[in-house]
Residue frames as a rotation matrix with the C-alpha (Angstrom) as fourth column:
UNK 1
0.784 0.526 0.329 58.25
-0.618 0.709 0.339 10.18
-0.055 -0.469 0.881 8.36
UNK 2
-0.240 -0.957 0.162 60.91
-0.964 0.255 0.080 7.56
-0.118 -0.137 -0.984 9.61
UNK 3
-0.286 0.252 -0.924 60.96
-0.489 0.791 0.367 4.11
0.824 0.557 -0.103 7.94
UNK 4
-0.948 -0.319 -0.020 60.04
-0.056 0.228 -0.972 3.11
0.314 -0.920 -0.234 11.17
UNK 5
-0.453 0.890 -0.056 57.04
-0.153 -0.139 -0.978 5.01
-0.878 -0.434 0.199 11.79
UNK 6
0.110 0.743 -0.660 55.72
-0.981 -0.026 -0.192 4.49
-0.160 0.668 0.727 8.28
UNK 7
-0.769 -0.030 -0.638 56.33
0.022 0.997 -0.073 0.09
0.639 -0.070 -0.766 9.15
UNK 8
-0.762 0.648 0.001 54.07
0.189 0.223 -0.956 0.97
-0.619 -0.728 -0.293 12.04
UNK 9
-0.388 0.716 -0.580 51.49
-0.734 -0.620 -0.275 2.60
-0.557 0.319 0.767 9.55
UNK 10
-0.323 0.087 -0.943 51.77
-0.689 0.661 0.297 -0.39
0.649 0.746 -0.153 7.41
UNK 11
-0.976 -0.114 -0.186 51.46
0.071 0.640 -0.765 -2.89
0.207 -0.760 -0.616 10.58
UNK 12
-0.594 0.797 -0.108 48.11
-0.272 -0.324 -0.906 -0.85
-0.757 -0.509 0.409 11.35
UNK 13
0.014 0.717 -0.697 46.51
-0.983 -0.118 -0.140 -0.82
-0.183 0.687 0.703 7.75
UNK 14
-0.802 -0.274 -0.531 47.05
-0.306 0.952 -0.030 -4.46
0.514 0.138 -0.847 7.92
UNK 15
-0.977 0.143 -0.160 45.40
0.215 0.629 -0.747 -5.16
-0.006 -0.764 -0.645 10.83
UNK 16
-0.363 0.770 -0.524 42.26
-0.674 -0.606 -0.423 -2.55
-0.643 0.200 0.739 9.63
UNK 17
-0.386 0.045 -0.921 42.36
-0.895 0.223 0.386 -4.56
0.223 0.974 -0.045 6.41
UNK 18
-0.842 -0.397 -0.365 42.09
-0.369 0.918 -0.148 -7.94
0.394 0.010 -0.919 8.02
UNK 19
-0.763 0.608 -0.219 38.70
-0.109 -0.455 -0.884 -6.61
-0.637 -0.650 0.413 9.50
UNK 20
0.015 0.785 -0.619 36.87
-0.899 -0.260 -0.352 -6.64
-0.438 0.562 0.702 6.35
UNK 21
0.546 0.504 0.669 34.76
0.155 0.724 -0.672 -9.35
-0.823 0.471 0.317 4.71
UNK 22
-0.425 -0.281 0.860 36.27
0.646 0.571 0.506 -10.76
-0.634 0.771 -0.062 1.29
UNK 23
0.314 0.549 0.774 33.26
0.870 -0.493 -0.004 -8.79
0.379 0.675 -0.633 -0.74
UNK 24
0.927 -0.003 -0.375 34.70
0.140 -0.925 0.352 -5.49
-0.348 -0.379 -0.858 1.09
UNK 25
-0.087 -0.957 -0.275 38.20
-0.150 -0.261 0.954 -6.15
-0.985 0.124 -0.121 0.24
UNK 26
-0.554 -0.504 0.662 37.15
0.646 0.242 0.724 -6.36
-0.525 0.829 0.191 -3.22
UNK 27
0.958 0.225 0.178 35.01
0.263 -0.935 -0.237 -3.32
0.113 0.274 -0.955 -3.74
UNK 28
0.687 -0.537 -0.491 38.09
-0.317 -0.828 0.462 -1.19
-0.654 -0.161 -0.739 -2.58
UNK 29
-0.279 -0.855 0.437 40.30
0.335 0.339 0.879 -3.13
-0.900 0.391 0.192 -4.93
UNK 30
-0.057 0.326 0.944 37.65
0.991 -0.096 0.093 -2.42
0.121 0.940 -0.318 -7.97
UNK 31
0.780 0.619 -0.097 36.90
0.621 -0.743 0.250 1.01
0.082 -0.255 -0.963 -6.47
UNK 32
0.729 -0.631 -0.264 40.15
-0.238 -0.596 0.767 2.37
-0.642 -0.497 -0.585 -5.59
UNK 33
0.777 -0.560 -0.289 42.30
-0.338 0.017 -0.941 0.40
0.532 0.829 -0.176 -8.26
UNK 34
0.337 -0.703 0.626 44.34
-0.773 0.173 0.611 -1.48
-0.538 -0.690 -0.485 -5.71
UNK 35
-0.136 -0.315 0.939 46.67
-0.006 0.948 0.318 -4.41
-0.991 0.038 -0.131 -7.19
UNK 36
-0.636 -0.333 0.696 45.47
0.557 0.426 0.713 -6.04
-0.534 0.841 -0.086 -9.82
UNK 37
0.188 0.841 0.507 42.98
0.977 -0.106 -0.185 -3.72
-0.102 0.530 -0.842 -10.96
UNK 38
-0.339 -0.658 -0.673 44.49
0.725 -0.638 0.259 -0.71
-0.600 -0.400 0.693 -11.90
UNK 39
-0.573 0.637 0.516 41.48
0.349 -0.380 0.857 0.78
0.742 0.671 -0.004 -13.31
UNK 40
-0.795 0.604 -0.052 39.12
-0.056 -0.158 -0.986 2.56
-0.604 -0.781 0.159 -10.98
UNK 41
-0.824 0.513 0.242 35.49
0.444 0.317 0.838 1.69
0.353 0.797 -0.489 -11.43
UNK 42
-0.614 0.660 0.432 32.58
-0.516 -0.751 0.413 3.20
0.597 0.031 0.802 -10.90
UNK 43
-0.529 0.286 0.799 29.62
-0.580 0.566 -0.586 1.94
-0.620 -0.774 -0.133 -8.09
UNK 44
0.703 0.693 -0.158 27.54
-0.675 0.580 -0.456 0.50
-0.225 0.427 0.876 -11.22
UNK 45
0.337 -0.448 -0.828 30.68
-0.600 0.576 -0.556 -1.49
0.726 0.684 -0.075 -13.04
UNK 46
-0.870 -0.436 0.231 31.95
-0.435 0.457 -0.776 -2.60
0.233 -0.776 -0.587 -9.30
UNK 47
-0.202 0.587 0.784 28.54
-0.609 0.552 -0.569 -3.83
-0.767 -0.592 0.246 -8.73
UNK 48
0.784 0.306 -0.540 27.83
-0.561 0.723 -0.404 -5.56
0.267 0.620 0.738 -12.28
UNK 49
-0.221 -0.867 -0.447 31.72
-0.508 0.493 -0.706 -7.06
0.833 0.071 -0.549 -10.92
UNK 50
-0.925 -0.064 0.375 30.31
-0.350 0.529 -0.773 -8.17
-0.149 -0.846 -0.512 -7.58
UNK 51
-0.546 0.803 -0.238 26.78
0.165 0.381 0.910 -9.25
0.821 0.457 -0.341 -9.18
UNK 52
-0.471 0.439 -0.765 25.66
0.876 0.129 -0.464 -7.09
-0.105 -0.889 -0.446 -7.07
UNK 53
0.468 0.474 0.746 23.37
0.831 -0.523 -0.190 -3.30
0.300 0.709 -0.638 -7.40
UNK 54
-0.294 -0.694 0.657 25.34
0.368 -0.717 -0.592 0.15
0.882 0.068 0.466 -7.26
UNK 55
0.308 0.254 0.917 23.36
-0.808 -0.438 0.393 1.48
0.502 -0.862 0.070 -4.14
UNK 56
0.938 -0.287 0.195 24.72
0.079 0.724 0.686 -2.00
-0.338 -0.628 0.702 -2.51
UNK 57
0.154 -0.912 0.379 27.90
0.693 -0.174 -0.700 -0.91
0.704 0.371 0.606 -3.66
UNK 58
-0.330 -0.228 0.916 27.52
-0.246 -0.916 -0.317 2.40
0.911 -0.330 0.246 -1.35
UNK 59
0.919 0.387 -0.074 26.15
-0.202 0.624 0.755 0.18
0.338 -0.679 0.652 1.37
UNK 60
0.736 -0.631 -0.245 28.86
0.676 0.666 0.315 -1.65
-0.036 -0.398 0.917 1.48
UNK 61
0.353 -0.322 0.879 31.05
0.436 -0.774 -0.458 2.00
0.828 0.545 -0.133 1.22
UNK 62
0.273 0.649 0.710 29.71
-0.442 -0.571 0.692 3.01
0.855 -0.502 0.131 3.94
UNK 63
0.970 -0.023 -0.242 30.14
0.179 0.741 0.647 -0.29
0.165 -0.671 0.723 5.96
UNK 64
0.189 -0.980 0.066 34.16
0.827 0.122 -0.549 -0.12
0.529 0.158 0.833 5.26
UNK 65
-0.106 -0.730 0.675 34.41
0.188 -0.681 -0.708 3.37
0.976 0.052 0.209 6.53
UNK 66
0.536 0.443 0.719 33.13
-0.588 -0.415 0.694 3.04
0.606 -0.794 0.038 9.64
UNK 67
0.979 -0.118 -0.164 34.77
0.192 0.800 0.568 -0.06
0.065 -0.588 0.806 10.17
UNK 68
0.035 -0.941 0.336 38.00
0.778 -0.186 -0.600 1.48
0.627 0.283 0.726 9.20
UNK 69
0.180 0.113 0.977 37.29
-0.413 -0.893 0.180 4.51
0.893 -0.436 -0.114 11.36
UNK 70
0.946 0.188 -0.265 36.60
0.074 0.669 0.739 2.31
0.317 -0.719 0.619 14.17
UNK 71
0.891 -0.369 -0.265 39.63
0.443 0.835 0.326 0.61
0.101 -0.408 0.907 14.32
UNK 72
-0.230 -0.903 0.363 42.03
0.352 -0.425 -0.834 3.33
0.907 -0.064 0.415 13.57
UNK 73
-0.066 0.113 0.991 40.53
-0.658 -0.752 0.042 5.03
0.750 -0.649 0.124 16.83
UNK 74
0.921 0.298 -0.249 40.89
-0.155 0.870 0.469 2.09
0.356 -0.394 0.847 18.35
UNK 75
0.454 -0.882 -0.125 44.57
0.795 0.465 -0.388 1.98
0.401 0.077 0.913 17.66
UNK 76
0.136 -0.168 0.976 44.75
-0.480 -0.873 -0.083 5.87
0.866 -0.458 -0.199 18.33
UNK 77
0.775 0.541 0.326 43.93
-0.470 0.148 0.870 4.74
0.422 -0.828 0.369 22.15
UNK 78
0.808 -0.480 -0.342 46.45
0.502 0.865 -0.027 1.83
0.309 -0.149 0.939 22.39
C-alpha cells in the first residue's frame, strides 16, 4: 500500500467515523481499546461505563456495523 492510498483509507474512516453518535464512538473506544482506553472491555463493563445494559451494548454493536457497512459501500460506488 502507497502512503497515498493508505491517506485515502484514513480520509474514508474519518468520514465513516463522523457518522456515529457520541455514545457509538465511545463503545468502540471502550470495546476495541482505541486511544485512551487501552484496555478492551467487555459488553457488561462497557455498559456499567455507558450506564447503560450489556444487550444495549450489542444493540448499539450492531447499529455501528451497519452504519459502517453502509457507508464504506457507499464510498466503494463513488
Amino acid at each position: 500500500m502507497t502512503v497515498e492510498n493508505f491517506l485515502k483509507e484514513v480520509k474514508r474512516m474519518r468520514l465513516v467515523f463522523s457518522q456515529l453518535t457520541p455514545l457509538q464512538k465511545t463503545v468502540i473506544k471502550y470495546r476495541w481499546g482505541f486511544i485512551i482506553y487501552p484496555e478492551i472491555h467487555t459488553l457488561e463493563k462497557t455498559g456499567e461505563k455507558c450506564k447503560v445494559s450489556r444487550e444495549r451494548i450489542r444493540q448499539i454493536e450492531e447499529g455501528i456495523r451497519k452504519k459502517t457497512n453502509s457507508a464504506i459501500e457507499l464510498m466503494k460506488e463513488s
